[in-house]
C-alpha positions as CSV (number, residue, x, y, z in Angstrom):
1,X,-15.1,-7.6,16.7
2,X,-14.6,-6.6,13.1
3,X,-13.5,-7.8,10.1
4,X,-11.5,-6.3,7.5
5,X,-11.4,-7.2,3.6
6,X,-8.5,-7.2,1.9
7,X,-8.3,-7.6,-1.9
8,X,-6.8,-10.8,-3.2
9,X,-5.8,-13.0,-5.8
10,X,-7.3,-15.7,-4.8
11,X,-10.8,-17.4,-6.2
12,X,-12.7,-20.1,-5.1
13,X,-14.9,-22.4,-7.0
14,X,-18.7,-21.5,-7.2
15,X,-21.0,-23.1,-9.7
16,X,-18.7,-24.1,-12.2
17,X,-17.3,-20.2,-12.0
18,X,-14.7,-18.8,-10.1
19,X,-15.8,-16.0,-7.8
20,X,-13.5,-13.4,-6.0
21,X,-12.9,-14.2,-2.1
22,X,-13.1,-10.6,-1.0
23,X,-15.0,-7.1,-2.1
24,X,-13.9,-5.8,-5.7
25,X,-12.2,-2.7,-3.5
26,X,-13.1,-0.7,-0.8
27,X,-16.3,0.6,-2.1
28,X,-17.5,-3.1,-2.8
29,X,-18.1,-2.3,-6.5
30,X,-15.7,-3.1,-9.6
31,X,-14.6,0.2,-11.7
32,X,-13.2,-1.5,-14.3
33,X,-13.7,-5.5,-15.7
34,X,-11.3,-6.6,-18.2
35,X,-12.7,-9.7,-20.6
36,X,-10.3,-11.2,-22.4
37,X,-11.5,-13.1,-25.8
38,X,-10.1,-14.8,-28.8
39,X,-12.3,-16.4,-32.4
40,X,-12.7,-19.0,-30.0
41,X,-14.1,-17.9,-26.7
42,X,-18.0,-18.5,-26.1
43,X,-20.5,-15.2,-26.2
44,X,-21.1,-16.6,-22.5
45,X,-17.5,-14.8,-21.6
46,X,-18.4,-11.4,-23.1
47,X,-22.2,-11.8,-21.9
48,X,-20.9,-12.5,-18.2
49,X,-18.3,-9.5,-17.8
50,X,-20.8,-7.0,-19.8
51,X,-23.5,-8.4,-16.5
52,X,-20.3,-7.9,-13.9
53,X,-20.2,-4.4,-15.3
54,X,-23.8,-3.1,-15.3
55,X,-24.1,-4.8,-11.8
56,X,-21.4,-2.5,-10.7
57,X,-21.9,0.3,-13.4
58,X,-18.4,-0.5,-14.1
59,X,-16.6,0.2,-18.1
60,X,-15.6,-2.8,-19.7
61,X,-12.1,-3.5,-21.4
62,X,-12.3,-6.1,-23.8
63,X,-8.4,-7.4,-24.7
64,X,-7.7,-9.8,-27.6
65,X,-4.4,-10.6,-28.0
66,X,-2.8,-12.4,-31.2
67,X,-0.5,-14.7,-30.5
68,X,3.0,-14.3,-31.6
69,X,5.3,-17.5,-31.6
70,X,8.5,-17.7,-33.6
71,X,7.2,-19.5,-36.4
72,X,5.0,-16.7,-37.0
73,X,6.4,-13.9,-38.8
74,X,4.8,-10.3,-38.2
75,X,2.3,-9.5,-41.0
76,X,2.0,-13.1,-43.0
77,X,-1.4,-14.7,-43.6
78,X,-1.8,-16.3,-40.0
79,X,-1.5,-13.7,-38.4
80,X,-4.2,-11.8,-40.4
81,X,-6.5,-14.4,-39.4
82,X,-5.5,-14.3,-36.1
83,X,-6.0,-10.6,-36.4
84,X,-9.4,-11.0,-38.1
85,X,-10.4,-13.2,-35.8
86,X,-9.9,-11.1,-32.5
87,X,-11.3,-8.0,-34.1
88,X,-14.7,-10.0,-34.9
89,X,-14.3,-11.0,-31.1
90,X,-13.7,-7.3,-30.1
91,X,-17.1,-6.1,-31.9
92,X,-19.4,-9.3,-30.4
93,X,-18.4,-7.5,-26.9
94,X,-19.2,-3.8,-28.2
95,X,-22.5,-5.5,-29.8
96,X,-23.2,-7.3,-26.5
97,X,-23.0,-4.3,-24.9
98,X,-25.1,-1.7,-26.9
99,X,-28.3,-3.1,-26.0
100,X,-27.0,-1.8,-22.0
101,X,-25.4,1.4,-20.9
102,X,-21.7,-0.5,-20.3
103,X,-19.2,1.5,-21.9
104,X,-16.6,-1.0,-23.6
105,X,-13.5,0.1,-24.9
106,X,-11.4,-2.1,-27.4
107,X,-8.0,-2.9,-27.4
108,X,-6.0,-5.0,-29.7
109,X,-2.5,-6.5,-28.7
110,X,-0.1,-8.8,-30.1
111,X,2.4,-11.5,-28.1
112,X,2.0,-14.0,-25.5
113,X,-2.1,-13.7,-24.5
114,X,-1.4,-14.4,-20.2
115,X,1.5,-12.1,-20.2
116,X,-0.2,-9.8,-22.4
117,X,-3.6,-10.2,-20.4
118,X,-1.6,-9.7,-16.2
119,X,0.4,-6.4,-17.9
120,X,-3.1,-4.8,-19.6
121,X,-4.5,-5.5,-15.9
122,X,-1.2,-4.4,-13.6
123,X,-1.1,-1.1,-15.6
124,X,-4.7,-0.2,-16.0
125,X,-6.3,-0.4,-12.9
126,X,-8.5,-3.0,-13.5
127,X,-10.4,-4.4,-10.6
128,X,-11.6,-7.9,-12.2
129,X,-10.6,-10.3,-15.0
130,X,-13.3,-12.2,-17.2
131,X,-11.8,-15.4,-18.8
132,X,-13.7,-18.4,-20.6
133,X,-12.8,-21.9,-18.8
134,X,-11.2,-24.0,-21.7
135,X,-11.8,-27.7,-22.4
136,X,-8.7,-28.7,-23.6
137,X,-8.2,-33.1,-24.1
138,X,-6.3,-34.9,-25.9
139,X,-3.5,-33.5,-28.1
140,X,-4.0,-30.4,-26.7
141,X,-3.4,-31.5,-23.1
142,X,-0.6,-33.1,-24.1
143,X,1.2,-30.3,-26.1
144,X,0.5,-27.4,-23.0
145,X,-0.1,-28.9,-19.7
146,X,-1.6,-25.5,-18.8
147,X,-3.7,-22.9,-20.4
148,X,-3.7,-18.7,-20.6
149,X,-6.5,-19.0,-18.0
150,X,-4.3,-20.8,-15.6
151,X,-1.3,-18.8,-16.0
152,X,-3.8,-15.3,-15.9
153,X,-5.3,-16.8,-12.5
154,X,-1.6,-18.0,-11.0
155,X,-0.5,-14.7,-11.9
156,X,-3.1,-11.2,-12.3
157,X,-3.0,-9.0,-9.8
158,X,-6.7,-9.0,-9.3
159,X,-9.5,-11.7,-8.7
160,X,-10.3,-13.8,-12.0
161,X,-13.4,-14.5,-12.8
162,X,-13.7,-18.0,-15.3
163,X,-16.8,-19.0,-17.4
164,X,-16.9,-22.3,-18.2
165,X,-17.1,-23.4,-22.1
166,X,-20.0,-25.6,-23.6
167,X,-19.9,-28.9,-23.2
């Protein structure tokens, strides 16, 4: 009797991570991880999908995506922060990286980060998504009952893999 795996979008709970349910594809071995960061996400996001990729001599994407809202407008101060911000993000990855042969490649985007984050991955052929775990209480709770790494995991068309944030 065998068994067949399937790729899914499913993850399970393992050690405080999620892990993928089934083989990366049919070779068992991720091509492409896509690690999402912001200022905010812990080196322990960047160090985990840069280990996923030499694992599985894989190129990393790193995506950082500045959010847009309305009460933004396109080029004002905050969103040269925001902009400064996810570039310094971007080159913690490349620098995580050099010390390994992972080949990253940068990209820089601008809107909503999960919608953002799903599309890079649908039309990129990306095989696994690295996300940090946020600890979001009190106000924050409050104001967004869920966060981009719930909406990417309820949505990407690929496993998710989440790192949990310091304590």
């Amino acid at each position: 009797m065998s068994s067949k795996s399937r790729r899914t979008t499913e993850s399970t709970a393992a050690g405080g991570q999620n892990v993928p349910d089934t083989l990366p594809n049919e070779t068992g071995r991720f091509d492409r991880v896509l690690v999402a960061i912001d200022g905010e996400t812990d080196d322990a996001v960047g160090s985990v999908a840069v280990s996923e990729a030499l694992r599985h001599d894989a190129q990393v994407d790193a995506l950082s995506v500045v959010r847009m809202n309305a009460s933004v407008d396109r080029w004002d101060m905050v969103v040269e922060r925001r902009e400064a911000s996810a570039e310094a993000a971007l080159d913690a990855i490349g620098d995580a990286a050099t010390e390994t042969d992972v080949s990253v490649e940068k990209r820089l985007r601008y809107g909503d980060p999960s919608d953002e984050i799903v599309r890079y991955a649908s039309h990129n052929d990306i095989d696994l998504i690295v996300l940090g775990e946020p600890t979001r209480t009190g106000l924050r709770r409050y104001i967004s009952s869920t966060s981009v790494t719930e909406r990417v995991r309820r949505s990407a068309p690929v496993p998710v893999l989440t790192v949990p944030g310091e304590n």
